[in-house]
Every structure is written in C-alpha cells, then in structure tokens.
PyMOL CGO cylinders between C-alpha atoms (Angstrom):
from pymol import cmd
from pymol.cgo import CYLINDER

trace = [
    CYLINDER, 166.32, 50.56, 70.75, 168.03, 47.36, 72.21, 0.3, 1, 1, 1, 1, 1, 1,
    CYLINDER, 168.03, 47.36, 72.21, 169.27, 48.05, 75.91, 0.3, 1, 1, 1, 1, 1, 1,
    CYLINDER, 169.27, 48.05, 75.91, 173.11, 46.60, 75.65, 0.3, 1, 1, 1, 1, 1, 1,
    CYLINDER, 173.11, 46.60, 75.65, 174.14, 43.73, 77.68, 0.3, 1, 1, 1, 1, 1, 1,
    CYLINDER, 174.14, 43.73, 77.68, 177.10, 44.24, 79.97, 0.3, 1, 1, 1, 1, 1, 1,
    CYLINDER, 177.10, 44.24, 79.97, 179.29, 40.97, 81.00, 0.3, 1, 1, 1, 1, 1, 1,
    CYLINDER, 179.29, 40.97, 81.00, 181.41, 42.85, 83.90, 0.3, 1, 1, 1, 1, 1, 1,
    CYLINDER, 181.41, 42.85, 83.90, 181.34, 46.53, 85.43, 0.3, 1, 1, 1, 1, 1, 1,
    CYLINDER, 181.34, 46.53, 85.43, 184.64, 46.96, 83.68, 0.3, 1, 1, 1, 1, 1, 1,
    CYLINDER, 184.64, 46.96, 83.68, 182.94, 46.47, 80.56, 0.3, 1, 1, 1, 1, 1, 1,
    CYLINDER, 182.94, 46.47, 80.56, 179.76, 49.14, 81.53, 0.3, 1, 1, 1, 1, 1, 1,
    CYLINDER, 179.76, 49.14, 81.53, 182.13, 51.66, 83.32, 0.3, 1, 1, 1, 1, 1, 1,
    CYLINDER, 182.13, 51.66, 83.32, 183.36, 53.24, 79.66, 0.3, 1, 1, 1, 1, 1, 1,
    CYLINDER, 183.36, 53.24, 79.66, 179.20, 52.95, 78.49, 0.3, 1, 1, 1, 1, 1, 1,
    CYLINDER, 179.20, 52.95, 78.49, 178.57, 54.80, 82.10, 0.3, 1, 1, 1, 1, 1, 1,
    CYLINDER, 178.57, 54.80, 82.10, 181.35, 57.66, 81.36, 0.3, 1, 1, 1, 1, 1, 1,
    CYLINDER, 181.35, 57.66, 81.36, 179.61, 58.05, 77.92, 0.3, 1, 1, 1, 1, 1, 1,
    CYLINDER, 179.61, 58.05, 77.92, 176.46, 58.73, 79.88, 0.3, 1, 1, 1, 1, 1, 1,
    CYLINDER, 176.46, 58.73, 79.88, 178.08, 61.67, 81.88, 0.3, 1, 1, 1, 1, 1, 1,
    CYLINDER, 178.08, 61.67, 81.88, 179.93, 63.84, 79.71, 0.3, 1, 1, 1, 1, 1, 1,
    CYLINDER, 179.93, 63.84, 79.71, 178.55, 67.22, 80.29, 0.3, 1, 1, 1, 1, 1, 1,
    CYLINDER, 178.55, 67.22, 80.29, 180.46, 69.00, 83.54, 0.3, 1, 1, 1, 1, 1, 1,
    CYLINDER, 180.46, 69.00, 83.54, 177.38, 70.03, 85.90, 0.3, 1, 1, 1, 1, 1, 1,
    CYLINDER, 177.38, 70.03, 85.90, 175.79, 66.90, 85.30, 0.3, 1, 1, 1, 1, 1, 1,
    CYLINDER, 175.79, 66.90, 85.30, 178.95, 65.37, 86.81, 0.3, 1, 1, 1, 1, 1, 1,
    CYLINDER, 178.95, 65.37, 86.81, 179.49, 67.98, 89.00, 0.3, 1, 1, 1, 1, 1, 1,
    CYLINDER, 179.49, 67.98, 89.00, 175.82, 67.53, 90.52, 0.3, 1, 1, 1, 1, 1, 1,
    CYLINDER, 175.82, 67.53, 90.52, 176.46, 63.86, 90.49, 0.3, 1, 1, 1, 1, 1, 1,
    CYLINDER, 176.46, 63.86, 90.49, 179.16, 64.21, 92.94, 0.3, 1, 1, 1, 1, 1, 1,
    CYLINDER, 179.16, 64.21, 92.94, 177.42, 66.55, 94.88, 0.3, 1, 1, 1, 1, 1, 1,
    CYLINDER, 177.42, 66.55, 94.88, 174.28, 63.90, 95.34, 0.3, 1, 1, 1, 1, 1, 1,
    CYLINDER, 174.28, 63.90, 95.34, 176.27, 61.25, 96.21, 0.3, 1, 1, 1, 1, 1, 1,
    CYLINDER, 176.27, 61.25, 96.21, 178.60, 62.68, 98.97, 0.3, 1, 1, 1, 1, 1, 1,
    CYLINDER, 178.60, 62.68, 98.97, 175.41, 64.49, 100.34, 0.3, 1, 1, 1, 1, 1, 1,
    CYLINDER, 175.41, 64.49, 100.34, 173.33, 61.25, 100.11, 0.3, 1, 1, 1, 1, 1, 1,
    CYLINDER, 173.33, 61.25, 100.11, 176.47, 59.17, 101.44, 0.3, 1, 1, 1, 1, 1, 1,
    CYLINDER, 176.47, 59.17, 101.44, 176.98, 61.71, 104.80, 0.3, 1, 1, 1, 1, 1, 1,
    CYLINDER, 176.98, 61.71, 104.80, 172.96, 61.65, 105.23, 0.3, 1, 1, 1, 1, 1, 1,
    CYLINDER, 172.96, 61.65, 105.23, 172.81, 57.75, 105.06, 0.3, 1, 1, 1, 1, 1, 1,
    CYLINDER, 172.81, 57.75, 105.06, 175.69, 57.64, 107.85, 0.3, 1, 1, 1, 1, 1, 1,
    CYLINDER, 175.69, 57.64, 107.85, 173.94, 60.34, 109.97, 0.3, 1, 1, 1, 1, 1, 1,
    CYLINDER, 173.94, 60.34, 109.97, 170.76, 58.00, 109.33, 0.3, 1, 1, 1, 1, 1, 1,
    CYLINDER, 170.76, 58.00, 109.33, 172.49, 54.79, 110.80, 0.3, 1, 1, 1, 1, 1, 1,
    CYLINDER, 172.49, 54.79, 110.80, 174.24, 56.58, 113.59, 0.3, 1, 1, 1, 1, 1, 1,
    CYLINDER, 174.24, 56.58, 113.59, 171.07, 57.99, 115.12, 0.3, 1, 1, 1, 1, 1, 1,
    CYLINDER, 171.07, 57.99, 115.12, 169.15, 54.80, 113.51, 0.3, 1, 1, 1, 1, 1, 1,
    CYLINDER, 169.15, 54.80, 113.51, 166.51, 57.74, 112.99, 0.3, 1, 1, 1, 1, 1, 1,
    CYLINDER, 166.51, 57.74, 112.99, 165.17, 55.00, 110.09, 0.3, 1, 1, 1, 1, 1, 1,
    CYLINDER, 165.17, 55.00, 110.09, 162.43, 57.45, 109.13, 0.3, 1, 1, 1, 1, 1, 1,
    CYLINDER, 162.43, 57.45, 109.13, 165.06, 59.91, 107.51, 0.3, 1, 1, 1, 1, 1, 1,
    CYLINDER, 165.06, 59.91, 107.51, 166.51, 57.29, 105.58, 0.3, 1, 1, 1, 1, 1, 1,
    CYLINDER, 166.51, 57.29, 105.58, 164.18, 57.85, 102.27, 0.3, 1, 1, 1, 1, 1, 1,
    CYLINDER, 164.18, 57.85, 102.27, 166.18, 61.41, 101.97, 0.3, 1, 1, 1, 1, 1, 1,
    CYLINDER, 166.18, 61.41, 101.97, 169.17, 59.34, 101.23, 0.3, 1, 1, 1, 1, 1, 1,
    CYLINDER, 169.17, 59.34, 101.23, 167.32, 58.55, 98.08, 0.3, 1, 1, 1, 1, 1, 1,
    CYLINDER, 167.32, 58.55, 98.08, 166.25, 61.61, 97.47, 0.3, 1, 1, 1, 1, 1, 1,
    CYLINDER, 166.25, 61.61, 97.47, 169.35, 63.82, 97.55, 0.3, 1, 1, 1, 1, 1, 1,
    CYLINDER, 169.35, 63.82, 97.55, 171.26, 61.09, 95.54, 0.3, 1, 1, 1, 1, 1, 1,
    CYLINDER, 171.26, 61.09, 95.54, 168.69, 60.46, 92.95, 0.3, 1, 1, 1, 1, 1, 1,
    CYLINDER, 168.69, 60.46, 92.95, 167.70, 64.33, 92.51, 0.3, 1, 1, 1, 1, 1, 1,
    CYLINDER, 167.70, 64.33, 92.51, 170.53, 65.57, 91.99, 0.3, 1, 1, 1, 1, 1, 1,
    CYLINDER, 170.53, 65.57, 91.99, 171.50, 63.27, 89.53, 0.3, 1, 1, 1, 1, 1, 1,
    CYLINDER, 171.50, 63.27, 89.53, 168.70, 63.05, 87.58, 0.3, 1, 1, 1, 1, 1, 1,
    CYLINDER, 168.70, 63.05, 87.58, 168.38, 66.71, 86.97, 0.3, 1, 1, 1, 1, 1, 1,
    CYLINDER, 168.38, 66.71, 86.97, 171.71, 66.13, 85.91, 0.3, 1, 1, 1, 1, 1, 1,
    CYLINDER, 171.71, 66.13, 85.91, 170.49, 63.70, 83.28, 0.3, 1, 1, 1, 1, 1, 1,
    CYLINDER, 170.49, 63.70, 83.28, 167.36, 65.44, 82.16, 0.3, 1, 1, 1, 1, 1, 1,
    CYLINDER, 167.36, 65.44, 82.16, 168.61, 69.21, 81.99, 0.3, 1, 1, 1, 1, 1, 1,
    CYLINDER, 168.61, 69.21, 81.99, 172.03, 68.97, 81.22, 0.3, 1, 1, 1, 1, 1, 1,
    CYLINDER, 172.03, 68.97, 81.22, 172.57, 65.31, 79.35, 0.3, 1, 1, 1, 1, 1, 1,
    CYLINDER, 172.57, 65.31, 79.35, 169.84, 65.08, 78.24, 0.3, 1, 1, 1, 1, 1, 1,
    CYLINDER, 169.84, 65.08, 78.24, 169.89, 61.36, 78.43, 0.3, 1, 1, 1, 1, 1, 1,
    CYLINDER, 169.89, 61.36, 78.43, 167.87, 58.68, 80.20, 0.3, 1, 1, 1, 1, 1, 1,
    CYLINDER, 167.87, 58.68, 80.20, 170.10, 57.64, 83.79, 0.3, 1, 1, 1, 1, 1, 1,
    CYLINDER, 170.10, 57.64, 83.79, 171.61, 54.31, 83.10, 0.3, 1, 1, 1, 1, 1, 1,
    CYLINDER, 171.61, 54.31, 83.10, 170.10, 53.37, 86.39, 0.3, 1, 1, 1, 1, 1, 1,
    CYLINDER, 170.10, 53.37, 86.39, 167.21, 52.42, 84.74, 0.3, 1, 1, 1, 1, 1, 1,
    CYLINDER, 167.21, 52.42, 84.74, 168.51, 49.74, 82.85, 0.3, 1, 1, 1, 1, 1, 1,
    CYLINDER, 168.51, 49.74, 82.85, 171.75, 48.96, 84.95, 0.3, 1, 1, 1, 1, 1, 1,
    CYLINDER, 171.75, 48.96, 84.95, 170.56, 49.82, 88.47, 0.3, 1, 1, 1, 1, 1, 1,
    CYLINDER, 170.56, 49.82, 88.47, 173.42, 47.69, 90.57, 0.3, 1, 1, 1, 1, 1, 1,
    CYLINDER, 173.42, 47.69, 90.57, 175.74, 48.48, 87.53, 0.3, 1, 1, 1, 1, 1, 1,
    CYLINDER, 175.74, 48.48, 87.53, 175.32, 52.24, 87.55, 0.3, 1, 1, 1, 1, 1, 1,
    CYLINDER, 175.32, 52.24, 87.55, 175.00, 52.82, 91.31, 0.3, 1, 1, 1, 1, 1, 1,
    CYLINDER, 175.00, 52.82, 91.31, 178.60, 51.40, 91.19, 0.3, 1, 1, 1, 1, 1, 1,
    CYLINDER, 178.60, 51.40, 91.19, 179.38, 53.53, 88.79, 0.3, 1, 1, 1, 1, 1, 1,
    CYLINDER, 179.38, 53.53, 88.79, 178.42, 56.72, 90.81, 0.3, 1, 1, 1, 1, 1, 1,
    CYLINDER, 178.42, 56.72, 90.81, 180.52, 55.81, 93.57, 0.3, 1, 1, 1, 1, 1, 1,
    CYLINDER, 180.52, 55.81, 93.57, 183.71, 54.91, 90.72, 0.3, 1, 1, 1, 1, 1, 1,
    CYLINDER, 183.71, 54.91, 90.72, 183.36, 58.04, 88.98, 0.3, 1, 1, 1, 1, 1, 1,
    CYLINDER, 183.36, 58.04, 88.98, 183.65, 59.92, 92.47, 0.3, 1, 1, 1, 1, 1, 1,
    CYLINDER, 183.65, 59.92, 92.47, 186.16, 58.39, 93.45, 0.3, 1, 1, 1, 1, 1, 1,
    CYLINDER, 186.16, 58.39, 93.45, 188.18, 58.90, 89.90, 0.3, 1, 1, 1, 1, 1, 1,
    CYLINDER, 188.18, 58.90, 89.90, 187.20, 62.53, 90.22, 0.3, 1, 1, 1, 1, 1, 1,
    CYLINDER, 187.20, 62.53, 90.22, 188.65, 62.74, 93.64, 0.3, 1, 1, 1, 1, 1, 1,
    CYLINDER, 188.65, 62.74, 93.64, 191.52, 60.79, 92.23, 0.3, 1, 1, 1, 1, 1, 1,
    CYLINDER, 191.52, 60.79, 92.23, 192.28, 63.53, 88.94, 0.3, 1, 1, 1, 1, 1, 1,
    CYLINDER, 192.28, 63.53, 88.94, 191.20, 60.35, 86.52, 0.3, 1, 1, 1, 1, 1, 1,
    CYLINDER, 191.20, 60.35, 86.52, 187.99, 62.13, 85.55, 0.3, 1, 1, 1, 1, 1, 1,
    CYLINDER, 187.99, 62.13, 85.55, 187.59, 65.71, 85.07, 0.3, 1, 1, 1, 1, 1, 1,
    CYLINDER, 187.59, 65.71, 85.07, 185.60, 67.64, 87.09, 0.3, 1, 1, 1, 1, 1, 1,
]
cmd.load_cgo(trace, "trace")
C-alpha cells in the first residue's frame, strides 16, 4: 500500500481523525498525552533529565495500545511522525473544546 502524501496539517488532520475513531482509543489518547505533557513539565522543572524517557513512554503506550487493541490500525506516527504528534495535541484540544467526541 502507498503511504499518502500530505501538503499541510490541515490536509492530514481529517486522515488523522479517520485513524481514531473508536472511543477508548481516543479516550486513552488523551489520557497519554496530558499524563506525558504534566511528566515532561515535572521533568524540566526539577531538570531530573534521567526521567525524561517516561515522557515517551506514557504518551506512546497509551496510545499505541489504543491503536493495536482497539483500532486496530497502524499509529500514523509511523509514517507522519511531526504530522501526527500535532495531531495528538489538536485532537485534545478539540476534545476539550466539544469539537470531537469523547
């Protein structure tokens, strides 16, 4: 299969949604990224830099068991890293905002 091409983030964000239909799988994406977003601040106000692999970890895991239990679906990060990390922190922000359902 031929990975798409995507000109602008506007033009991945509706590919991204497509990729996160299924309500845990949001629901633990939200959870990954405000728990990997409060560790990473923790991590840089104690500049404890060892810690700062956990980031990665909570974000990532939580996530991808998202993807592979409940999508069922490859994460777009894999193709779109940049792309789809922005599209974590959209999608968050249109849950918190009522745009996406939770």
């Amino acid at each position: 299969m031929t990975k798409q091409q995507f000109d602008s983030f506007a033009d991945f964000y509706p590919f991204y949604l497509s990729q996160h239909t299924n309500r845990t799988s949001k629901r633990l994406h939200f959870i990954g990224l405000i728990l990997s977003s409060v560790f990473l601040l923790i991590v840089l106000i104690t500049a404890s830099w060892f810690y700062l692999p956990i980031t990665l970890i909570l974000g990532y895991g939580f996530s991808w068991i998202g993807h592979f239990f409940f999508e069922k679906n490859k994460p777009a990060t894999f193709d779109y890293p940049l792309f789809s990390l922005l599209g974590d922190f959209t999608m968050v922000k249109d849950i918190i905002s009522g745009q996406v359902e939770f």
